[in-house]
DRENPA-3360 file (N, C-alpha, C; in nm, 2 decimals, always signed):
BEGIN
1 = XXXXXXXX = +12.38/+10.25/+4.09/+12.42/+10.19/+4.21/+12.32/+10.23/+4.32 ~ +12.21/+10.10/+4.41/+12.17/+10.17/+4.52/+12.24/+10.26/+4.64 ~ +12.15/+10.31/+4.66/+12.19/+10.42/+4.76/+12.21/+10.31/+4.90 ~ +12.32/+10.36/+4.99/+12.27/+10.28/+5.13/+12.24/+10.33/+5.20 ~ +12.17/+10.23/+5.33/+12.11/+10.32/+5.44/+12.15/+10.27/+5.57 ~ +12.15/+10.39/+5.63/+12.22/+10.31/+5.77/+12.12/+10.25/+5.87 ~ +12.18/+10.19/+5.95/+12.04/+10.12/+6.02/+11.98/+10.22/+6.13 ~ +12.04/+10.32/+6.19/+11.95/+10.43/+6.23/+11.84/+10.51/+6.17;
9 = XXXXXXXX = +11.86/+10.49/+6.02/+11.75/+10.59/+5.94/+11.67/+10.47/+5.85 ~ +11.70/+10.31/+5.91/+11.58/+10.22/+5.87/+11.52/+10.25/+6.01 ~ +11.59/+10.24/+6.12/+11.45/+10.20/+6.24/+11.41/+10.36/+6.21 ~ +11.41/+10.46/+6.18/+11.35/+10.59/+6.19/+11.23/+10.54/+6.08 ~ +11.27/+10.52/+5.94/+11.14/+10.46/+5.87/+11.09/+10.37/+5.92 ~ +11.12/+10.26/+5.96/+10.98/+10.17/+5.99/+10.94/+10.22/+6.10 ~ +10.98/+10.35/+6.18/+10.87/+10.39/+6.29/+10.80/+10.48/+6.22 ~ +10.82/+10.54/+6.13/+10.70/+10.62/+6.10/+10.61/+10.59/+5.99;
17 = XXXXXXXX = +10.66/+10.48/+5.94/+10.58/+10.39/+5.85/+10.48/+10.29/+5.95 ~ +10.47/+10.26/+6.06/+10.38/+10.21/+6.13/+10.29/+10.27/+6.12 ~ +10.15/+10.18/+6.12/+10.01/+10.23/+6.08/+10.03/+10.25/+6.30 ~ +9.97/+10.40/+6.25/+9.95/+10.46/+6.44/+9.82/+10.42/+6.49 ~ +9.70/+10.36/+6.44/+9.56/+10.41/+6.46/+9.57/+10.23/+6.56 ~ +9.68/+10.17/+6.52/+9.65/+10.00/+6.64/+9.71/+10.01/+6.72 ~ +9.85/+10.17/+6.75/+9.86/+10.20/+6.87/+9.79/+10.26/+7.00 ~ +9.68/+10.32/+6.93/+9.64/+10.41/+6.99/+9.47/+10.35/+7.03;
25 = XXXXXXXX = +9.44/+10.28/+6.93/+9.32/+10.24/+6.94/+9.32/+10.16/+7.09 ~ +9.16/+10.22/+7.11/+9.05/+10.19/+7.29/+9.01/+10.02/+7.20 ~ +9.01/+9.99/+7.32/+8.90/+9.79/+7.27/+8.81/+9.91/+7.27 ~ +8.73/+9.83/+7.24/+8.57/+9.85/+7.16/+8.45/+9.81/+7.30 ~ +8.51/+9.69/+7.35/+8.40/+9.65/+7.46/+8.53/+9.61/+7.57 ~ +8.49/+9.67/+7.69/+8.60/+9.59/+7.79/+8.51/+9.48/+7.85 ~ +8.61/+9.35/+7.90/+8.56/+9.31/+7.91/+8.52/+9.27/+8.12 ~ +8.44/+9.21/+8.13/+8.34/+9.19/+8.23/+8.41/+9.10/+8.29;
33 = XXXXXXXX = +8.42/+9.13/+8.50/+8.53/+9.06/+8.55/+8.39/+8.88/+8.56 ~ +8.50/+8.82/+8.56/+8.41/+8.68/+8.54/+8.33/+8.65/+8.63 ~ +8.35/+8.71/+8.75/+8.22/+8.70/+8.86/+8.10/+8.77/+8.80 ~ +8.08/+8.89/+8.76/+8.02/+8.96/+8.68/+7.93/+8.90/+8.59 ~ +8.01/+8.85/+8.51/+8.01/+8.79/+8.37/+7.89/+8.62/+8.40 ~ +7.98/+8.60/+8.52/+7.88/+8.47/+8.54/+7.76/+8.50/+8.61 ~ +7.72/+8.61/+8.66/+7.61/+8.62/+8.67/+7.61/+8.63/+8.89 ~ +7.69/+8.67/+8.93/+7.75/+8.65/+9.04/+7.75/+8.77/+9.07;
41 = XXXXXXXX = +7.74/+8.82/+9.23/+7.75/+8.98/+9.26/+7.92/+9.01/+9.25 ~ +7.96/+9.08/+9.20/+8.07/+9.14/+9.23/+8.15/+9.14/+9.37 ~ +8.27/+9.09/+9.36/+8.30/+9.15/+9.52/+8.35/+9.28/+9.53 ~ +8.30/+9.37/+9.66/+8.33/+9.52/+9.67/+8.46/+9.49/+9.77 ~ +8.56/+9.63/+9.75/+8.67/+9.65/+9.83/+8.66/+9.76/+9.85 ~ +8.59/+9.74/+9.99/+8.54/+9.92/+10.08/+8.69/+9.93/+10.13 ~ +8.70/+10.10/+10.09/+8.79/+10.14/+10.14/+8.77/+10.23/+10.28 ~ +8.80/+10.22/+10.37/+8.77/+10.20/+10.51/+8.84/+10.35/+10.54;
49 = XXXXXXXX = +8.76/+10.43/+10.58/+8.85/+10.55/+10.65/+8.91/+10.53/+10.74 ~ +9.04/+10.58/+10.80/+9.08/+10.57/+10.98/+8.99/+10.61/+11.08 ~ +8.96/+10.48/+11.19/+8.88/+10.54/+11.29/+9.01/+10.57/+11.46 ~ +8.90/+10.67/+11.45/+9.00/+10.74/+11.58/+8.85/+10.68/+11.75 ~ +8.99/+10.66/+11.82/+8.84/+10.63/+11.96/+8.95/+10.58/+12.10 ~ +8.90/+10.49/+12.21/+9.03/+10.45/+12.33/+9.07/+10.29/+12.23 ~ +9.16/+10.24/+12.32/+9.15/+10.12/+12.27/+9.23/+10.08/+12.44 ~ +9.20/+9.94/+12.46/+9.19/+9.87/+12.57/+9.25/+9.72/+12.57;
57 = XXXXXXXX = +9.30/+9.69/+12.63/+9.35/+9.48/+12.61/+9.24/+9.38/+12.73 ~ +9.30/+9.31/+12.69/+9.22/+9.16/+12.75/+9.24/+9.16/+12.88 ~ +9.14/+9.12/+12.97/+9.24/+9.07/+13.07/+9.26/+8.94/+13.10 ~ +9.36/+8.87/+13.19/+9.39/+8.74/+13.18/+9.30/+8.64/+13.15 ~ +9.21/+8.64/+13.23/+9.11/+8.54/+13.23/+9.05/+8.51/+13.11 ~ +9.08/+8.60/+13.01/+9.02/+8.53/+12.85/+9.12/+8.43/+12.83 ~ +9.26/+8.45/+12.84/+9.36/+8.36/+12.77/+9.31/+8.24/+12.78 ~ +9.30/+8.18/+12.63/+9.34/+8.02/+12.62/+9.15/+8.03/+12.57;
65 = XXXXXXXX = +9.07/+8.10/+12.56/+8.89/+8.11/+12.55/+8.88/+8.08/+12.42 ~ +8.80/+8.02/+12.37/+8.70/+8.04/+12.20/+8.73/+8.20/+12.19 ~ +8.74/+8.23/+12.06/+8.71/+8.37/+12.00/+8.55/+8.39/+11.93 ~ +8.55/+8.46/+11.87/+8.44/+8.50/+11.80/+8.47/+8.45/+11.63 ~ +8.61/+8.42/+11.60/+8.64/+8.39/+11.48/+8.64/+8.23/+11.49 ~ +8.64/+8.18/+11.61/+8.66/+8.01/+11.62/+8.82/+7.99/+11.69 ~ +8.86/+8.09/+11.63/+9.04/+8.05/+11.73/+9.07/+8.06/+11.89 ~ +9.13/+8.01/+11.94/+9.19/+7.98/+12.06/+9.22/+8.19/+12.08;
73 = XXXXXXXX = +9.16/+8.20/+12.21/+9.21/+8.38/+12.21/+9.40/+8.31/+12.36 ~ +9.50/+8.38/+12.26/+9.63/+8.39/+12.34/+9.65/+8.53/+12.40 ~ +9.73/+8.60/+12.48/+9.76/+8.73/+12.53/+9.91/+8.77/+12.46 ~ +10.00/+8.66/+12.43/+10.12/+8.68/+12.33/+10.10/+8.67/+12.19 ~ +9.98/+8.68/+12.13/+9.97/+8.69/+12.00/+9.92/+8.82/+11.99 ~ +9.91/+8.86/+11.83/+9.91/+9.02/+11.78/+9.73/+8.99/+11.75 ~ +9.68/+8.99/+11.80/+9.53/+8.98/+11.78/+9.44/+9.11/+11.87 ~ +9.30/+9.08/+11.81/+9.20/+9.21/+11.85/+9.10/+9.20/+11.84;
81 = XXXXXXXX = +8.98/+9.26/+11.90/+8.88/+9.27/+11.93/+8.81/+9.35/+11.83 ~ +8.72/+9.37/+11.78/+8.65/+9.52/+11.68/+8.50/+9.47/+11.71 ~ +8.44/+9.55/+11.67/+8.28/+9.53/+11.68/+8.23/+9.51/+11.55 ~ +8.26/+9.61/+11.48/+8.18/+9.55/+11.31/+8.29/+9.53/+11.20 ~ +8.43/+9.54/+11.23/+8.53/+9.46/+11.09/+8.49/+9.35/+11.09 ~ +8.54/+9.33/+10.97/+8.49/+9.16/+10.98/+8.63/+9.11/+11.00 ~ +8.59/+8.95/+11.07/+8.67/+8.90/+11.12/+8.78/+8.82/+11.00 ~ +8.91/+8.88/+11.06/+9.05/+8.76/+10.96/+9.08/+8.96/+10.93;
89 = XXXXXXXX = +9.07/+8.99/+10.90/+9.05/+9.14/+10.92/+9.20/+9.20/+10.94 ~ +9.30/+9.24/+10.88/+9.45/+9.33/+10.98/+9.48/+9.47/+10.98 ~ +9.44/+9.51/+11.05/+9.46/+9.66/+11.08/+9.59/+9.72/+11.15 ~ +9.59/+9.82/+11.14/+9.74/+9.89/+11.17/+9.72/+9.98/+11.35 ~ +9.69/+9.97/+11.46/+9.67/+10.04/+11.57/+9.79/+10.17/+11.60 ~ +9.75/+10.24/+11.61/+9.86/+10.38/+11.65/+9.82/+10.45/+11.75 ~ +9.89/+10.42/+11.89/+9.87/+10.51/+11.95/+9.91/+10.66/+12.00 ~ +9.77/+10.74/+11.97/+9.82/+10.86/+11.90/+9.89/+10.99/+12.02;
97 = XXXXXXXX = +9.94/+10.91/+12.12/+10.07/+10.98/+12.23/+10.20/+10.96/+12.22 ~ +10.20/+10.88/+12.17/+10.34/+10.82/+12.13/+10.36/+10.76/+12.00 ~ +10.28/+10.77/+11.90/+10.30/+10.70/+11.74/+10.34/+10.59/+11.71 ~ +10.38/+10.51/+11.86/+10.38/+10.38/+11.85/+10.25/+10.29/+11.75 ~ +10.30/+10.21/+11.69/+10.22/+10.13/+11.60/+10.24/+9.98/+11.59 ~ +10.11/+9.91/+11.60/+10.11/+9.76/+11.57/+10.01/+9.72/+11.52 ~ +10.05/+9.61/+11.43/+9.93/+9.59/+11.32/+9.90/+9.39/+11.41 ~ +9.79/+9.39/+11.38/+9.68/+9.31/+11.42/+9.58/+9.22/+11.35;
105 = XXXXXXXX = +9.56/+9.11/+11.40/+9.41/+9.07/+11.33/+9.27/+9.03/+11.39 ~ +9.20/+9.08/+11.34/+9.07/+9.08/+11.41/+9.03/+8.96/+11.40 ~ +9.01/+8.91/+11.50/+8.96/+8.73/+11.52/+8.84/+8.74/+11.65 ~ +8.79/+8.86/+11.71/+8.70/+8.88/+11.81/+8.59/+8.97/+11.78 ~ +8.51/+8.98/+11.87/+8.37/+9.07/+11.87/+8.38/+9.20/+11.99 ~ +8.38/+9.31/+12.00/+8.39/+9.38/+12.15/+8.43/+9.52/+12.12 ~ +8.51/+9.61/+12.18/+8.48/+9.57/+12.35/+8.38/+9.63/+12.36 ~ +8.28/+9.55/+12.49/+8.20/+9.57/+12.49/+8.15/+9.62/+12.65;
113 = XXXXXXXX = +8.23/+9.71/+12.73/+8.28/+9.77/+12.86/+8.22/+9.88/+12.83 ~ +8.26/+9.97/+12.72/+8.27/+10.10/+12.70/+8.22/+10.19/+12.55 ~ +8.17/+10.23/+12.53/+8.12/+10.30/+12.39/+8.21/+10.38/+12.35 ~ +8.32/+10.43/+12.46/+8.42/+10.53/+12.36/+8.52/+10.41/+12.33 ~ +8.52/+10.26/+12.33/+8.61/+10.18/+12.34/+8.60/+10.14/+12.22 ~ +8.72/+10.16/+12.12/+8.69/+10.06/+11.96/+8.74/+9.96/+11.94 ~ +8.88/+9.92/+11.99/+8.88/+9.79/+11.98/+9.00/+9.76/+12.12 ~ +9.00/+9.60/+12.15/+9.05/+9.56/+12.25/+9.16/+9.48/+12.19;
121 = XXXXXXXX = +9.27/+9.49/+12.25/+9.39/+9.43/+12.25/+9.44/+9.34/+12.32 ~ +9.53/+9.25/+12.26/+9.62/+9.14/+12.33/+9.70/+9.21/+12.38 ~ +9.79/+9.13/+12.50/+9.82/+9.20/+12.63/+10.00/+9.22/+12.55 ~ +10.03/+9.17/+12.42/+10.10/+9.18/+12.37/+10.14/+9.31/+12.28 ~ +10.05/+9.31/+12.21/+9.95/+9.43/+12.15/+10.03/+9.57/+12.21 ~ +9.91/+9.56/+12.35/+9.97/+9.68/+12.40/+10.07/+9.67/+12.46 ~ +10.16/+9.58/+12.50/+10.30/+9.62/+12.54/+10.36/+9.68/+12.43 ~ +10.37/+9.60/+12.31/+10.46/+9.72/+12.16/+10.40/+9.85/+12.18;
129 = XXXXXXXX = +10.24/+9.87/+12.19/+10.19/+10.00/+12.19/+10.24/+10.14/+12.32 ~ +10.29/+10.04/+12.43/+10.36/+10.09/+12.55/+10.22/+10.18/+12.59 ~ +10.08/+10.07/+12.65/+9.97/+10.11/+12.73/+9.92/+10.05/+12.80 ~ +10.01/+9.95/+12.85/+10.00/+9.86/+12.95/+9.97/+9.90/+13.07 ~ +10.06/+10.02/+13.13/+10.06/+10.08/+13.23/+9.92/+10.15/+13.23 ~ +9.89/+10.24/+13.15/+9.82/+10.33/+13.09/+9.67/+10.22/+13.09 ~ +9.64/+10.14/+13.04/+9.55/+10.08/+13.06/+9.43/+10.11/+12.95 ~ +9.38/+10.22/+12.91/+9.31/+10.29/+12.79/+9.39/+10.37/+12.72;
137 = XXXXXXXX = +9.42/+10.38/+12.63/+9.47/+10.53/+12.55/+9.42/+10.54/+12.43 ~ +9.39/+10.65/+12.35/+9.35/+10.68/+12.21/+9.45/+10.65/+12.09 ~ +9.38/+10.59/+12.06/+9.44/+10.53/+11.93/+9.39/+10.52/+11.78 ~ +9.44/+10.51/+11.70/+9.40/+10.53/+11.55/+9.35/+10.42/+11.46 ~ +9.31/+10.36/+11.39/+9.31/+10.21/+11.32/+9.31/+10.27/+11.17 ~ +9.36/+10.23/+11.10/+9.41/+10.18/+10.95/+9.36/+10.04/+10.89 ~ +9.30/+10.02/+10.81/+9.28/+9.86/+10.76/+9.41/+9.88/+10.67 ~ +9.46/+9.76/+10.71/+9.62/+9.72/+10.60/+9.51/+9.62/+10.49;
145 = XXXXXXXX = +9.46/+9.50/+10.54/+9.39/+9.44/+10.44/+9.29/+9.36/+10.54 ~ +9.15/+9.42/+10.44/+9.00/+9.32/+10.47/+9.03/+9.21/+10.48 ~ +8.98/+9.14/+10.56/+8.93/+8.98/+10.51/+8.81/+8.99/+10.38 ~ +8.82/+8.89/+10.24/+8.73/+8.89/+10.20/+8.70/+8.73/+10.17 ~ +8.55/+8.69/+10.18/+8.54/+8.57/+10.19/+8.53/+8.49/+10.07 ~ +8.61/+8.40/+10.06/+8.59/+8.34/+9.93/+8.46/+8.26/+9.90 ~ +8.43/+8.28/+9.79/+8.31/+8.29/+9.72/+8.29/+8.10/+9.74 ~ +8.21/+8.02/+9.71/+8.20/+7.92/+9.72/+8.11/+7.87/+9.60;
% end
């Protein structure tokens, strides 16, 4: 008479009757992201340290102006000025008196008033940031996410 088996001590044998060397096994060649591969530069994703510096808003008379991105500049939209991010760009602003924070997109060039100035704000901007009154305050930037340009 065969012996029986229960089905706990079949799945115990067919795990250790698995050949181990196709669990464990590395591919042999990885393969090459297809930009790469086609012969195309790679795109890079710089990781951007936090820059510390003042930060400053618009004043009225830009409202409604061309930007440096092409878009209409508003004072009630969450937008910003930077000098070298690239534009489409959304960063995180913290001002570092109050830890107030609002995140933004870079669609301008500037400011270009002041050298301890790193970027300029909509008049909206700094109201969430509460430096309206204040007019300059030191603030922190974060990249949340680059713009990167699609390839053509």
């Amino acid at each position: 008479m065969p012996k029986l088996i229960s089905a706990s001590m079949l799945g115990v044998a067919l795990l250790f009757s698995a050949p181990t060397a196709s669990v464990h096994a590395a591919p042999s060649i990885e393969p090459k992201p297809s930009s790469v591969a086609a012969g195309k530069k790679p795109v890079r994703h710089h990781v951007r340290k936090p820059q510390t510096g003042k930060a400053s808003y618009y004043a009225n008379r830009f409202n409604g102006r061309r930007t440096a991105s092409g878009h209409l500049f508003y004072q009630d939209a969450y937008t910003a000025a930077h000098r070298t991010l690239p534009l489409g760009t959304w960063v995180r602003v913290t001002n570092i008196k109050n830890q107030r924070s609002v995140v933004v997109q870079i669609t301008d060039r500037g400011p270009y008033a002041d050298a301890s100035r790193i970027i300029d704000l909509s008049q909206r901007s700094a109201a969430e940031l509460e430096m309206r009154k204040a007019g300059v305050v030191p603030v922190r930037l974060e990249v949340v996410q680059e713009f990167v340009k699609p390839e053509a």
